[in-house]
C-alpha positions as a Markdown table, in Angstrom:
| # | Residue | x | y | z |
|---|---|---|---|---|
| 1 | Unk | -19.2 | -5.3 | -3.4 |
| 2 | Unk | -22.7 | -4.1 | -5.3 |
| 3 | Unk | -20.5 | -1.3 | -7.2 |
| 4 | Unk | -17.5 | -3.2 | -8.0 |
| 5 | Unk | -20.1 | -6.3 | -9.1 |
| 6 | Unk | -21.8 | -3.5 | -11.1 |
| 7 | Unk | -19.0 | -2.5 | -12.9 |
| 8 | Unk | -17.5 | -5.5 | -13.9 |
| 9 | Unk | -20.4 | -6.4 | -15.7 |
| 10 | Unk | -20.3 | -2.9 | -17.0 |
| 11 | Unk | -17.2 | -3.3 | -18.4 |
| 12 | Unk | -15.9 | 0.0 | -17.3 |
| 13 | Unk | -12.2 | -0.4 | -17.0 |
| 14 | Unk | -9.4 | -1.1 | -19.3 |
| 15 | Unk | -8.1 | -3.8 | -17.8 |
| 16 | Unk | -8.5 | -5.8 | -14.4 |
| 17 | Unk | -5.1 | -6.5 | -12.8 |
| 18 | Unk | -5.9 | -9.0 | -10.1 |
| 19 | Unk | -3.4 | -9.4 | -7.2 |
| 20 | Unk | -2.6 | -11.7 | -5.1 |
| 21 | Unk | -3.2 | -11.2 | -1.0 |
| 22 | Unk | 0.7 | -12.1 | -0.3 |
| 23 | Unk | 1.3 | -8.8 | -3.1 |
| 24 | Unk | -0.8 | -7.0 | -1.5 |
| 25 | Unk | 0.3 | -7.4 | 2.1 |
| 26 | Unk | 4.2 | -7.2 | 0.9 |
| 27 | Unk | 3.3 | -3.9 | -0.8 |
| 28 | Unk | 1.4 | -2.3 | 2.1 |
| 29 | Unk | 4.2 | -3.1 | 4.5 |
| 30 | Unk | 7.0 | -1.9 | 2.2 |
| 31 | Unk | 4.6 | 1.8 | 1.5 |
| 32 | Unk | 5.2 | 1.7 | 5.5 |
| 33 | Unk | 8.7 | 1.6 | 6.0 |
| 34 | Unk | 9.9 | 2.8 | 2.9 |
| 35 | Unk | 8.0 | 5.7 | 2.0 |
| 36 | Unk | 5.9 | 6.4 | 5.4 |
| 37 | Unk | 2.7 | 5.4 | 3.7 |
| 38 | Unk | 0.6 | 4.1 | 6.3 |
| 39 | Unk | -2.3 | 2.4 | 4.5 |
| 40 | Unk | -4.2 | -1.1 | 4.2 |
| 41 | Unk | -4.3 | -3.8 | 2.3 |
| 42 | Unk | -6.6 | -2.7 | -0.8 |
| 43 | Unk | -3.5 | 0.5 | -0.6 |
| 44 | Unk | -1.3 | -2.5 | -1.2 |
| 45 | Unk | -2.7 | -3.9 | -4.3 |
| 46 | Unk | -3.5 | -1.0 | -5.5 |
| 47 | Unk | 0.0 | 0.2 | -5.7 |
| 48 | Unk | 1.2 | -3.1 | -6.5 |
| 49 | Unk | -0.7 | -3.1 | -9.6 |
| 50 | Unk | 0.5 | 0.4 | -10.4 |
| 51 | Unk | 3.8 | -1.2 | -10.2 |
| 52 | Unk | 3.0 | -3.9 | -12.8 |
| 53 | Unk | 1.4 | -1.5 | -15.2 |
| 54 | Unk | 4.7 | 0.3 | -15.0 |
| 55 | Unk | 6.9 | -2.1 | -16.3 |
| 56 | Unk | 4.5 | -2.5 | -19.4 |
| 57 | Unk | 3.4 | 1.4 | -19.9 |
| 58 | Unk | 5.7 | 3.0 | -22.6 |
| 59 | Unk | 8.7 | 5.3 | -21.5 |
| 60 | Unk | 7.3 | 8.7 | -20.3 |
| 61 | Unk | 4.0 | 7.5 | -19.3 |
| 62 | Unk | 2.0 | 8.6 | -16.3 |
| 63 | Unk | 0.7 | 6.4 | -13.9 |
| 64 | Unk | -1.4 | 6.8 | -11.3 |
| 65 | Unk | -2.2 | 5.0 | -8.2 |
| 66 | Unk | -5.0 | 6.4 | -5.8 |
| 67 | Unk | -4.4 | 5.1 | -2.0 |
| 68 | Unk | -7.7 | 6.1 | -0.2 |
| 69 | Unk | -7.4 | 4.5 | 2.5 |
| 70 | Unk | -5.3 | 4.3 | 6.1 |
| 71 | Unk | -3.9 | 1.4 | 8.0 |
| 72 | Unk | -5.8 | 2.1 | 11.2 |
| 73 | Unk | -7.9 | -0.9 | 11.5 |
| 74 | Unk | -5.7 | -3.1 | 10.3 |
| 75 | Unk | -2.8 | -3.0 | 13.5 |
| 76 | Unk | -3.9 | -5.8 | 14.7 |
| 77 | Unk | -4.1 | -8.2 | 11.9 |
| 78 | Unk | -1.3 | -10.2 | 9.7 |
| 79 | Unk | -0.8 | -6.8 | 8.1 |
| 80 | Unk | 1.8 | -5.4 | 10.6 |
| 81 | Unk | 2.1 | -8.8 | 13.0 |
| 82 | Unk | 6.0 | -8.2 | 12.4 |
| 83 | Unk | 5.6 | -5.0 | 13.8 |
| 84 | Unk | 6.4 | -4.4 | 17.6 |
| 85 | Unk | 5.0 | -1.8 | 19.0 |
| 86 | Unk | 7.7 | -0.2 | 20.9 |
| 87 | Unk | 10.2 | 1.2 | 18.7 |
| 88 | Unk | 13.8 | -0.7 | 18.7 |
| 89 | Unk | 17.6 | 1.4 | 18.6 |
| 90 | Unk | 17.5 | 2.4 | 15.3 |
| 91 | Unk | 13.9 | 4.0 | 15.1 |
| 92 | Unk | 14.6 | 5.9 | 18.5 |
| 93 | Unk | 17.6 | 7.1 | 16.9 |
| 94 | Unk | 16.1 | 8.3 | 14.0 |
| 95 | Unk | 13.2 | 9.6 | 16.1 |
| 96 | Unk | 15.4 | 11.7 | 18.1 |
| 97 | Unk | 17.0 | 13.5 | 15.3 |
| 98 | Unk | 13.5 | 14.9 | 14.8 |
| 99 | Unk | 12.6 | 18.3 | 16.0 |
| 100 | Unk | 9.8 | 16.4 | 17.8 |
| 101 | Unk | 12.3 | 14.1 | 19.1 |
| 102 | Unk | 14.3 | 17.0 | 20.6 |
């Protein structure tokens, strides 16, 4: 919290995109099931944001949206409460298409 205090007083950003905690759950959940991006919450927001920026960067810009984190800690909170933890029909037939499914 020091560092981020620090350098919001330091000015040293372009812009501050805030999100909201609702974006930023949504996000992480869909990074889960859609892409098999298994982070947290800051993940969420983070590429939420990157999202947002996208729809105002010019044609043929880059964007880039660093996820350093992992979901780990967060199983057991509102993050992945929809979750259950076996998997239903449709992931244990996906899962046994896999080689490691075999």
């Amino acid at each position: 919290p020091l560092v981020c205090e620090q350098g919001l007083k330091a000015k040293l950003y372009d812009e501050l995109a805030p999100v909201a905690g609702k974006d930023a759950l949504e996000t992480a959940r869909k990074l889960a099931v859609a892409e098999g991006i298994f982070c947290g919450i800051s993940g969420g927001a983070t590429v939420f944001a990157a999202l947002e920026a996208c729809k105002k960067a010019p044609a043929g810009s880059n964007i880039l949206a660093l996820v350093p984190d992992t979901a780990e800690r967060y199983l057991s909170t509102p993050l992945f409460s929809n979750i259950e933890a076996e998997m239903n029909e449709e992931e244990l037939e996906v899962f046994n298409s896999t080689p490691l499914g075999q």
